[in-house]
MIDOSE-1310 file (N, C-alpha, C; in nm, 2 decimals, decimal comma, always signed):
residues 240
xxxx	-1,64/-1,46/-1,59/-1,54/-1,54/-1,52/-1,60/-1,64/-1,43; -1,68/-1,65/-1,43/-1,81/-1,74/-1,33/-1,77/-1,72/-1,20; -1,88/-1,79/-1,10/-1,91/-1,72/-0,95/-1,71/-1,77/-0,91; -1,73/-1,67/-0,79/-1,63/-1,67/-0,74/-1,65/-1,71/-0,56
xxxx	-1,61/-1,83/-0,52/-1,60/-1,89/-0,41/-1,52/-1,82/-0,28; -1,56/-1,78/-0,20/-1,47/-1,72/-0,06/-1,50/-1,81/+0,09; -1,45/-1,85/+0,15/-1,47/-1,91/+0,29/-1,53/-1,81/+0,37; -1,51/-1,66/+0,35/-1,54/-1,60/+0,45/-1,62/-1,43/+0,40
xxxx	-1,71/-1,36/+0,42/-1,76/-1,28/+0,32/-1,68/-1,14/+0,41; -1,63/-1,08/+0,25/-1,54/-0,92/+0,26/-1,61/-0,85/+0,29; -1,79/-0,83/+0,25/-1,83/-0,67/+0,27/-1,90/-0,62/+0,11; -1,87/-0,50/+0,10/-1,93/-0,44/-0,01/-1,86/-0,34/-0,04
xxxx	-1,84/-0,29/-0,16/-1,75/-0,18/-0,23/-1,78/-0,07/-0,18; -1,71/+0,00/-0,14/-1,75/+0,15/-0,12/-1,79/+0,27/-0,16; -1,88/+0,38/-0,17/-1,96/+0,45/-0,23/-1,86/+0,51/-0,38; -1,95/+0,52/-0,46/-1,91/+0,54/-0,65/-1,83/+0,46/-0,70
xxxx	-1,89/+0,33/-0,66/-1,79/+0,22/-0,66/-1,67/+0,20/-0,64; -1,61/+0,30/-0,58/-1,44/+0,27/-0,50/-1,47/+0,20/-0,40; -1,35/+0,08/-0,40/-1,41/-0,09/-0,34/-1,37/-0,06/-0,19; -1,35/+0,04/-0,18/-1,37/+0,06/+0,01/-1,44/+0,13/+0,08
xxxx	-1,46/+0,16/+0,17/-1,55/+0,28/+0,26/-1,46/+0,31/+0,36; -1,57/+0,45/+0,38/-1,54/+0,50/+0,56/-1,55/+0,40/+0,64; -1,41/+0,40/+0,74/-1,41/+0,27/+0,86/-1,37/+0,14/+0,82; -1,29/+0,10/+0,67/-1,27/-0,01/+0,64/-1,11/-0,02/+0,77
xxxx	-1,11/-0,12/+0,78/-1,00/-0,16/+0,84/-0,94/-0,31/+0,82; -0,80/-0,30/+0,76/-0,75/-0,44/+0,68/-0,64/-0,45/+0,81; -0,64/-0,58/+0,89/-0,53/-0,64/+0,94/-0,48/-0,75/+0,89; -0,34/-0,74/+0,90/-0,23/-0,83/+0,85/-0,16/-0,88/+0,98
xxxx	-0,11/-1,05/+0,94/+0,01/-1,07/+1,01/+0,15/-1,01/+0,96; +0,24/-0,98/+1,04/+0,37/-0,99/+0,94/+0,46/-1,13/+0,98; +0,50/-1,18/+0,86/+0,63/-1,28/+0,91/+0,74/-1,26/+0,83; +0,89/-1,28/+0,90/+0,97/-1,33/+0,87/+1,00/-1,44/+0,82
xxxx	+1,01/-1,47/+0,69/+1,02/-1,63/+0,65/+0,93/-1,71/+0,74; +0,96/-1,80/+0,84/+0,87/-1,88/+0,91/+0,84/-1,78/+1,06; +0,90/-1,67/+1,07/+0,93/-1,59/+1,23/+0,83/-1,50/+1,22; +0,68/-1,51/+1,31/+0,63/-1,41/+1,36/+0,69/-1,29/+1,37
xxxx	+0,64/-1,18/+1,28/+0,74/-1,09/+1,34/+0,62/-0,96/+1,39; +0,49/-0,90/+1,35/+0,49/-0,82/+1,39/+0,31/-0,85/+1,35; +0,29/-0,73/+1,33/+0,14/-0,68/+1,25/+0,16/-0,58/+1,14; +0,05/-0,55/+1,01/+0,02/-0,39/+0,99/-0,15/-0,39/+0,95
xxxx	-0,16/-0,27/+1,04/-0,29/-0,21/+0,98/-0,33/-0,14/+0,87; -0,42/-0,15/+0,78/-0,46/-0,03/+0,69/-0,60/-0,03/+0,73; -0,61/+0,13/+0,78/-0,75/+0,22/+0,81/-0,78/+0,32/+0,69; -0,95/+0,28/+0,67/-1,00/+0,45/+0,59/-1,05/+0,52/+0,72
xxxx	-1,03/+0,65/+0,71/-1,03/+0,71/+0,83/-1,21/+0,84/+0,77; -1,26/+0,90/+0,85/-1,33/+0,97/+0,83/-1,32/+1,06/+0,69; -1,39/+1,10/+0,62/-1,39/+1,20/+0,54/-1,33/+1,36/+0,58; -1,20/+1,40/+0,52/-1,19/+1,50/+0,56/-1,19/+1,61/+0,41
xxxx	-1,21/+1,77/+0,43/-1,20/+1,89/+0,34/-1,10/+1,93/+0,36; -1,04/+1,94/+0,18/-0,91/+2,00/+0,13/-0,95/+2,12/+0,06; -0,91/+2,24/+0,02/-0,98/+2,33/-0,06/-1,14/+2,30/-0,09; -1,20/+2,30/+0,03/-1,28/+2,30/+0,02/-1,37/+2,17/-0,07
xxxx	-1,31/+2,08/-0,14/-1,33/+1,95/-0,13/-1,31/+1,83/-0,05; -1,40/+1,72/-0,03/-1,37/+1,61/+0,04/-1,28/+1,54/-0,02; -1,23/+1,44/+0,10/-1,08/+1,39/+0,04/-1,07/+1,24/+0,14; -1,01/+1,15/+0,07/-0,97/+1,04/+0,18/-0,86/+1,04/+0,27
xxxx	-0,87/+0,97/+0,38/-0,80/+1,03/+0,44/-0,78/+0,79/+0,46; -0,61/+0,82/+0,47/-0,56/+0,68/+0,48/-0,46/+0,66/+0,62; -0,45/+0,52/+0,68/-0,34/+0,53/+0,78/-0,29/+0,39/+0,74; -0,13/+0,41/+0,75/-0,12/+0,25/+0,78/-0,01/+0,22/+0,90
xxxx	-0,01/+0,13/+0,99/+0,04/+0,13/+1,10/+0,14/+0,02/+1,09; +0,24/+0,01/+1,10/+0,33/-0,12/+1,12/+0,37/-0,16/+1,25; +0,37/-0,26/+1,30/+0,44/-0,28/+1,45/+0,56/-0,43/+1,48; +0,63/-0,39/+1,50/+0,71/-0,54/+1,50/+0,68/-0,55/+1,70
xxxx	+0,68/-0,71/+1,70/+0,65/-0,80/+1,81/+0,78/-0,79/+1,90; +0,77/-0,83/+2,02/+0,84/-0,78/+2,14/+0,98/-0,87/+2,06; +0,99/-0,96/+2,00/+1,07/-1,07/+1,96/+1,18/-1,02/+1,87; +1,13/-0,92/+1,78/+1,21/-0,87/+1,66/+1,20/-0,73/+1,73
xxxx	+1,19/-0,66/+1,82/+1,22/-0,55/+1,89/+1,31/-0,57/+1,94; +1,36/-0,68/+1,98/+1,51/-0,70/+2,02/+1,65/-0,69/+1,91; +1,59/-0,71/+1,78/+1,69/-0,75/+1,68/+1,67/-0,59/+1,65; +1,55/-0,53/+1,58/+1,49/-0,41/+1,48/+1,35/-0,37/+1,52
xxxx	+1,37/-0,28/+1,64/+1,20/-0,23/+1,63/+1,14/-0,11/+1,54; +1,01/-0,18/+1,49/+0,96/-0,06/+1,37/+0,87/-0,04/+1,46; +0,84/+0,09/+1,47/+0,71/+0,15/+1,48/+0,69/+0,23/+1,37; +0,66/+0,21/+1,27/+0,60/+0,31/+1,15/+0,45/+0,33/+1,12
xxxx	+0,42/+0,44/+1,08/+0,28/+0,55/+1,07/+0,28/+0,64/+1,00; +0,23/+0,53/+0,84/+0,17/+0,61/+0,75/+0,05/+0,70/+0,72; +0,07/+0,82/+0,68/-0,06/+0,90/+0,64/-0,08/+0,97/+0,55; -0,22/+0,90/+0,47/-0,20/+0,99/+0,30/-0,34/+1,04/+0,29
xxxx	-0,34/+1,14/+0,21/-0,47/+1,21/+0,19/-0,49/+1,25/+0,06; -0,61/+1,20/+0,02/-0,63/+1,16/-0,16/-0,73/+1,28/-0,23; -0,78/+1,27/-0,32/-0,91/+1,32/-0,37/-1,05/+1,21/-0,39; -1,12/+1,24/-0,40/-1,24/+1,13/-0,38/-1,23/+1,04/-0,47
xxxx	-1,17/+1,10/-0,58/-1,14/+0,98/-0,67/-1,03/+0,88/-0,67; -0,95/+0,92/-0,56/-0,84/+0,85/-0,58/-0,73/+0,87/-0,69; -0,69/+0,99/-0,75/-0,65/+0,98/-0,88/-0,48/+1,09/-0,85; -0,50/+1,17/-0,70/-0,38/+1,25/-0,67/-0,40/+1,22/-0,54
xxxx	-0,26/+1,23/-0,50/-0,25/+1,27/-0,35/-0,23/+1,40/-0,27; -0,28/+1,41/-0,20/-0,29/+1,59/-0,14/-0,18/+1,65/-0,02; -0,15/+1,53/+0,08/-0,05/+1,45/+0,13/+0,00/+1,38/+0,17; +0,13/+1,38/+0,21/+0,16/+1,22/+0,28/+0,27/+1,29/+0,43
xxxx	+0,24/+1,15/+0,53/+0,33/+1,16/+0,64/+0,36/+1,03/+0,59; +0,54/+1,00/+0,73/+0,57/+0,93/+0,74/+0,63/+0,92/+0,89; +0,61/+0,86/+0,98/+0,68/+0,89/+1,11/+0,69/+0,72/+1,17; +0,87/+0,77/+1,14/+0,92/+0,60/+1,26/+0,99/+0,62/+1,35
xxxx	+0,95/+0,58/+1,47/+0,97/+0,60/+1,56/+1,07/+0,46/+1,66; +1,08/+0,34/+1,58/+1,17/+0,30/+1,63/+1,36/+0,31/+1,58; +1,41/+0,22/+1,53/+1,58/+0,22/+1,57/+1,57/+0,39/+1,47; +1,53/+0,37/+1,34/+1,55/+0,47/+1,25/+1,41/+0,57/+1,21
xxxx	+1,42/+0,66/+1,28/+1,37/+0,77/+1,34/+1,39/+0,86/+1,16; +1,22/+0,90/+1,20/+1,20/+0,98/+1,08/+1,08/+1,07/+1,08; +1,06/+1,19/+1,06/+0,93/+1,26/+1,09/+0,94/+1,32/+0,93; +0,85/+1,23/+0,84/+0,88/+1,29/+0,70/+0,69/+1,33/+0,67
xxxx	+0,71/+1,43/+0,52/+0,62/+1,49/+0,55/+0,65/+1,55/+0,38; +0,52/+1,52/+0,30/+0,53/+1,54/+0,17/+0,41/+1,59/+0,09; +0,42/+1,72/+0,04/+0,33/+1,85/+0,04/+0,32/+1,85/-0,14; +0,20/+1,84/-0,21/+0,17/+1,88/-0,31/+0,11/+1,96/-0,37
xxxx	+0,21/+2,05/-0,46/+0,11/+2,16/-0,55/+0,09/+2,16/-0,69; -0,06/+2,12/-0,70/-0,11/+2,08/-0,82/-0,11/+2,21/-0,94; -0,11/+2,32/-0,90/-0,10/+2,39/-0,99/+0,09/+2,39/-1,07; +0,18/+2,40/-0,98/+0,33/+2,40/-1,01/+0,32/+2,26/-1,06
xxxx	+0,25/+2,16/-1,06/+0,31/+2,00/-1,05/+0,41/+1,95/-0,99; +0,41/+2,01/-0,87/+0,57/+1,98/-0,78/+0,51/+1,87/-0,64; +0,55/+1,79/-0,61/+0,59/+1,76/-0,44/+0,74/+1,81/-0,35; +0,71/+1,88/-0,23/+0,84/+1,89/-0,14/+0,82/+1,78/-0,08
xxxx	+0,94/+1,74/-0,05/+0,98/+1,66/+0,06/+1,04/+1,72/+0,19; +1,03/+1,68/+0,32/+1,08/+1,74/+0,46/+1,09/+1,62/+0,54; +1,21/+1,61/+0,62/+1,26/+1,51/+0,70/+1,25/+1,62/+0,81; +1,17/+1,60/+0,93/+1,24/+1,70/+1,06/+1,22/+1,85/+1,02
xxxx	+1,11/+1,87/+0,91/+1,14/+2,01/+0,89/+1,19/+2,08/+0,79; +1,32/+1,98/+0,77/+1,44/+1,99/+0,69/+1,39/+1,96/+0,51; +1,36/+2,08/+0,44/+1,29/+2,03/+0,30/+1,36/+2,00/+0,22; +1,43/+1,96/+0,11/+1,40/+1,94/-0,04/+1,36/+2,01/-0,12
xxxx	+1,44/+2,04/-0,21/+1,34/+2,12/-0,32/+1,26/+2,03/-0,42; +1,17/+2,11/-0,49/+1,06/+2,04/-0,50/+1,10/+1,94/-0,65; +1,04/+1,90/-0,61/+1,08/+1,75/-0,80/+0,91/+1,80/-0,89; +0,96/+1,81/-0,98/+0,80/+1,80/-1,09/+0,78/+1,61/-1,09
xxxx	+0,63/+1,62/-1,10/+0,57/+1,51/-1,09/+0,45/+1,54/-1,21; +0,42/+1,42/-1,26/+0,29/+1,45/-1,32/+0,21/+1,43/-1,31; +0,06/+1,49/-1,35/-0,09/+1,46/-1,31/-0,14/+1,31/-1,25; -0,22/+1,36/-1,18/-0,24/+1,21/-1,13/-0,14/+1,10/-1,05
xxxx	-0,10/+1,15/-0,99/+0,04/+1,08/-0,90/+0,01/+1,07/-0,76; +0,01/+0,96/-0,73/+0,00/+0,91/-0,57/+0,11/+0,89/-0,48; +0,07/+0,87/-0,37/+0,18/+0,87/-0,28/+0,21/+0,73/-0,26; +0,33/+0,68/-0,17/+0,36/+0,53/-0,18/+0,23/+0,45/-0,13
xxxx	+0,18/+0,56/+0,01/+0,05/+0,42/+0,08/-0,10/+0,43/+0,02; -0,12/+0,55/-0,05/-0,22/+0,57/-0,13/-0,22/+0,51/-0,30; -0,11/+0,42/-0,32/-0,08/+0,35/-0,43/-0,17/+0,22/-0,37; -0,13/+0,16/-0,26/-0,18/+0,10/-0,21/-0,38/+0,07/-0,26
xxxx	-0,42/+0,18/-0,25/-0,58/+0,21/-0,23/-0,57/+0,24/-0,44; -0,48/+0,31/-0,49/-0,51/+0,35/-0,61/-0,51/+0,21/-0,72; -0,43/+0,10/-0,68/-0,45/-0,03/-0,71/-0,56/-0,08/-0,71; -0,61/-0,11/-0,58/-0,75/-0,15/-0,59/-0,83/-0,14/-0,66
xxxx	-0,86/+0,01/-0,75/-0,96/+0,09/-0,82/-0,93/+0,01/-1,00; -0,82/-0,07/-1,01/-0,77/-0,10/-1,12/-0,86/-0,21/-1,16; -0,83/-0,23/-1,31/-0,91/-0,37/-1,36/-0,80/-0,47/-1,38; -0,83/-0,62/-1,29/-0,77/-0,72/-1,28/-0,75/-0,83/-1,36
xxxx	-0,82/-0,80/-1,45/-0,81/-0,90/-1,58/-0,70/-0,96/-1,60; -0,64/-1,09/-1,59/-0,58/-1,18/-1,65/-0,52/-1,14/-1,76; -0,38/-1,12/-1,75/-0,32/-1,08/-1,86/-0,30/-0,91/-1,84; -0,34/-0,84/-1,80/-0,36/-0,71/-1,82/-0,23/-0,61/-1,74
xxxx	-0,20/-0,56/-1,78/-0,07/-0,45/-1,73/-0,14/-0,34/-1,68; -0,06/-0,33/-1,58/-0,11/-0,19/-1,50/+0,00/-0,06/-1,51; -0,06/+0,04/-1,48/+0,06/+0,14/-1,41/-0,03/+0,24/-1,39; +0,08/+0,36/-1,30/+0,02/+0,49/-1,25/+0,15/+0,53/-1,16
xxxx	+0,18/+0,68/-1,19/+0,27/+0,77/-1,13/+0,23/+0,75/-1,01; +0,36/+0,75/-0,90/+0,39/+0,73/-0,77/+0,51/+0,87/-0,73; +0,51/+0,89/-0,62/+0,63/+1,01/-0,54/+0,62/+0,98/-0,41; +0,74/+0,94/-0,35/+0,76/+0,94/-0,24/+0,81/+1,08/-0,18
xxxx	+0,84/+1,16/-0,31/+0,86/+1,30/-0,22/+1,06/+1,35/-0,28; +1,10/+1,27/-0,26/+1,24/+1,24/-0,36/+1,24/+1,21/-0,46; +1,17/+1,14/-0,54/+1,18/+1,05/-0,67/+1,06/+1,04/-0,71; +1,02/+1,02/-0,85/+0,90/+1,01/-0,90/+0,87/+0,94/-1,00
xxxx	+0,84/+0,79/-1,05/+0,81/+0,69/-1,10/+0,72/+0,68/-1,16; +0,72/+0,57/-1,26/+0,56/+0,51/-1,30/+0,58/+0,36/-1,24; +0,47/+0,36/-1,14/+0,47/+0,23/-1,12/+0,39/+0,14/-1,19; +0,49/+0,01/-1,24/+0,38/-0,11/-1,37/+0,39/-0,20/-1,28
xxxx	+0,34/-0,29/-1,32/+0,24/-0,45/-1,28/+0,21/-0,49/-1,31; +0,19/-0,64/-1,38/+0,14/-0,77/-1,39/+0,03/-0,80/-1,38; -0,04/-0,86/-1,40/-0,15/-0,95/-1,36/-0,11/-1,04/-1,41; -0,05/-1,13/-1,34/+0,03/-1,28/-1,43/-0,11/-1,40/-1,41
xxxx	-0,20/-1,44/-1,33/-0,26/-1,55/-1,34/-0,35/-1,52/-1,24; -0,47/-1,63/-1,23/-0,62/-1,66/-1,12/-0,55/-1,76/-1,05; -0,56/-1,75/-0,92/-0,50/-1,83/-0,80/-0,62/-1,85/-0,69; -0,60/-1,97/-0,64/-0,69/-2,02/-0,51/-0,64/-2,02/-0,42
xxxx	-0,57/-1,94/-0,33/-0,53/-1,96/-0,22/-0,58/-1,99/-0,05; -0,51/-2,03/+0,01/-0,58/-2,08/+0,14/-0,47/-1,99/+0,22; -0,54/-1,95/+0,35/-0,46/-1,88/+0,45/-0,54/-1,93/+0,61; -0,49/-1,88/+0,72/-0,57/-1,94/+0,84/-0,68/-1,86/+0,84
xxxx	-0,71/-1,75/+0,75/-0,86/-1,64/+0,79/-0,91/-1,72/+0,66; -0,91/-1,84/+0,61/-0,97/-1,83/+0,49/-0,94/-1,91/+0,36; -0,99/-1,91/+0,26/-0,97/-1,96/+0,13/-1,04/-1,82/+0,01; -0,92/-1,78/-0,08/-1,00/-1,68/-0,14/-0,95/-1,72/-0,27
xxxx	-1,06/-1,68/-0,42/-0,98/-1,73/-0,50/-0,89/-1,53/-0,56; -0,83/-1,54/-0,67/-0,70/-1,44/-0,61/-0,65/-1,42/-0,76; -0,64/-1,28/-0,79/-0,57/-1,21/-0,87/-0,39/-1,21/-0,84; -0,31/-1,27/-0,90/-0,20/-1,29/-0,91/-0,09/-1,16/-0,93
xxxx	-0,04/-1,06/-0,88/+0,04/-0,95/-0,95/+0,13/-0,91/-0,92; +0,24/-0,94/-0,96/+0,35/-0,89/-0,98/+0,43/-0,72/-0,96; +0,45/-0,65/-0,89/+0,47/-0,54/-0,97/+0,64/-0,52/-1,01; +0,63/-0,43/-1,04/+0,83/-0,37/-1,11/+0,90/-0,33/-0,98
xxxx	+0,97/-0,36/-0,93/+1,05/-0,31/-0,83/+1,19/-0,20/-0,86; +1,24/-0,21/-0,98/+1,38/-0,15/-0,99/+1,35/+0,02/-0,92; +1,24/+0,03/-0,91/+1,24/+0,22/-0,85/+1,23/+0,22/-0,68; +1,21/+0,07/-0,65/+1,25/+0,07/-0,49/+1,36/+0,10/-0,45
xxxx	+1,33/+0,18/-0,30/+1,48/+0,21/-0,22/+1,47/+0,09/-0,14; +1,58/+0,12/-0,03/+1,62/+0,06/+0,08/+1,68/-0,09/+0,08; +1,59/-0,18/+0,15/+1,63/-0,34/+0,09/+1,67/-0,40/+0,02; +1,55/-0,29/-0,10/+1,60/-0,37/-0,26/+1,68/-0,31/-0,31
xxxx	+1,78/-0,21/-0,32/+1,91/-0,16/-0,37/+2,01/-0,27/-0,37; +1,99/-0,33/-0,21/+2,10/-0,40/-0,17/+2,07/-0,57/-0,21; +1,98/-0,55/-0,26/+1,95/-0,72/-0,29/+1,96/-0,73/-0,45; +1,97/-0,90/-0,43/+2,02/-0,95/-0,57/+1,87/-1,02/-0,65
xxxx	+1,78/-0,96/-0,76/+1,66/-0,99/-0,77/+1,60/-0,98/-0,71; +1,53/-0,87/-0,62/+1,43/-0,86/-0,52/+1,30/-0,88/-0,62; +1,22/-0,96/-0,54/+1,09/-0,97/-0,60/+0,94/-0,89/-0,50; +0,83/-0,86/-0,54/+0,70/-0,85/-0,45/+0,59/-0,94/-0,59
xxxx	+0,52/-0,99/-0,51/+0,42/-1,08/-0,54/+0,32/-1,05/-0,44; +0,20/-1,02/-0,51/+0,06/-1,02/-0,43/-0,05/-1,14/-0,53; -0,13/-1,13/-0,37/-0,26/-1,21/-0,44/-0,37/-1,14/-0,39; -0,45/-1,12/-0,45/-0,56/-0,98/-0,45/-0,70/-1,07/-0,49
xxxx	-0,78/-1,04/-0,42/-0,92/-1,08/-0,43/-0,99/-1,06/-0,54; -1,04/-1,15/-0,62/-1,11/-1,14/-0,73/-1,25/-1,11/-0,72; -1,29/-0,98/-0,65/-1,44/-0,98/-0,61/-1,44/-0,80/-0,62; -1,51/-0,72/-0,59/-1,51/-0,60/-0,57/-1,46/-0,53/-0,48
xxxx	-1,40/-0,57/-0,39/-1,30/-0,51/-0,26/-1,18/-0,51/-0,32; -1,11/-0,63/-0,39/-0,99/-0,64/-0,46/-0,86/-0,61/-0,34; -0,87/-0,69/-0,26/-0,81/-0,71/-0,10/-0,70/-0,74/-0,14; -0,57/-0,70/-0,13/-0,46/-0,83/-0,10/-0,46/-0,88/+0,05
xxxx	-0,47/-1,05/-0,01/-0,50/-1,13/+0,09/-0,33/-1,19/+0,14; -0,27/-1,20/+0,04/-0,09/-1,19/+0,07/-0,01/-1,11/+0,01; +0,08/-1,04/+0,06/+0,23/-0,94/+0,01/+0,35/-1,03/+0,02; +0,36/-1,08/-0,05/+0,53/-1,15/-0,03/+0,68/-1,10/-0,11
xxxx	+0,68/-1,01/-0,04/+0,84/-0,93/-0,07/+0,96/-1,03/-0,05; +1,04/-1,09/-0,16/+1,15/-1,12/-0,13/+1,31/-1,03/-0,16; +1,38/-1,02/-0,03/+1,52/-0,93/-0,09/+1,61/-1,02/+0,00; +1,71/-0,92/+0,05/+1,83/-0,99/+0,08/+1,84/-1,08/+0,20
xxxx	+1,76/-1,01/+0,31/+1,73/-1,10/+0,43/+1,59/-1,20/+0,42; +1,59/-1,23/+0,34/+1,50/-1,33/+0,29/+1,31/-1,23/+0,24; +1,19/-1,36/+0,27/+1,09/-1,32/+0,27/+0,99/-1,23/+0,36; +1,00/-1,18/+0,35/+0,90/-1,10/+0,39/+0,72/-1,14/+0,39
xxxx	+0,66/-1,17/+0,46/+0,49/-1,22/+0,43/+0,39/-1,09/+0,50; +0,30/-1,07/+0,45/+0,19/-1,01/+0,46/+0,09/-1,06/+0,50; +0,01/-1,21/+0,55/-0,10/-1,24/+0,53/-0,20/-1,18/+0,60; -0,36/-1,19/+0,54/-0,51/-1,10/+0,58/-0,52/-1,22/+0,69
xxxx	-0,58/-1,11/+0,83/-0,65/-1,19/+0,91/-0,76/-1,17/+0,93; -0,82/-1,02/+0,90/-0,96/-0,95/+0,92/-1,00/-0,83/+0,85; -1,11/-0,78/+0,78/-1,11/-0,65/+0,77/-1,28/-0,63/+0,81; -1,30/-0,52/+0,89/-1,41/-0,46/+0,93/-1,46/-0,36/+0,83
């Protein structure tokens, strides 16, 4: 594919070639179409033991700015916990703490092939899921591990704990993009939205578009969700 140009250097893949490590930390702007609206973090957090194996341990932090706390404050705090390979999830939280308040919490047993879901406590009976199925912010990290090739279709089982999907994707084209952290050149992908809740129920063509670093980190450098109240932006401003 010949050398690949960056304004600014990512780092190095993380151990057995999974393109992150302990202590990676990705910061994002968030905007509203042209409106500052907040931040989100993604942390790899320390190695922790699940049955006795090591396991990843993920966070991702959302915060809206004093500006859109007036309109819609998010405080959301994701947490997922994988196997070393990245290939199942062990668990997931979810806790928002601004207008719409949620203490969710979603428990996998690999032997049944089930996930429960619990809001507050309050569980769910369990849904069968199949091998190898991630949680929504550990899809996130399970992406990454994927091959980017131009042209190439993706997928892999997802559960939010309610519902259980195969999520597919795109690799529609190589892109150059420029942002204020930078110039990267950029894996193009699309993914399928019809198994999204929330926004996109209520919207007419909701789209998401990423552009993902064509190097061994495989960063998205932009998220741009479009639904009903317009765009949504993601842009990279740092990762440690």
């Amino acid at each position: 594919m010949g050398a690949l140009f960056f304004s600014s250097p990512l780092g190095h893949a993380g151990p057995k070639g999974v393109p992150f490590s302990i202590g990676e930390e990705i910061n994002y702007t968030v905007s509203w179409e042209t409106i500052k609206a907040g931040t989100a973090n993604f942390k790899v957090l320390e190695f922790t033991t699940v049955h006795g194996k090591k396991a990843y341990q993920f966070i991702l932090e959302v915060k809206s700015n004093r500006y859109i706390d007036m309109l819609y404050k998010i405080r959301d705090r994701l947490e997922a916990v994988t196997d070393i390979e990245v290939t199942h999830s062990l668990l997931y939280k979810k806790t928002q703490s601004g207008k719409a308040k949620r203490q969710v919490m979603v428990e996998f047993d690999w032997e049944a092939q089930t996930a429960v879901y619990s809001n507050f406590g309050g569980k769910r009976d369990p849904i069968k899921i199949p091998l190898e199925t991630v949680d929504p912010l550990s899809a996130f990290y399970k992406m990454r591990t994927l091959n980017f090739e131009a042209g190439n279709d993706l997928s892999f089982p997802v559960t939010d704990g309610k519902k259980q999907f195969i999520q597919e994707a795109s690799v529609i084209n190589k892109e150059k993009i420029t942002l204020p952290s930078g110039t990267y050149d950029t894996y193009v992908l699309v993914p399928q939205v019809n198994h999204f809740s929330g926004v996109f129920t209520k919207s007419k063509d909701p789209t998401v578009k990423l552009w993902v670093t064509a190097d061994d980190r495989k960063i998205p450098v932009r998220i741009k969700v479009k639904v009903f109240i317009g765009s949504v932006i993601f842009d990279f401003v740092s990762v440690k």
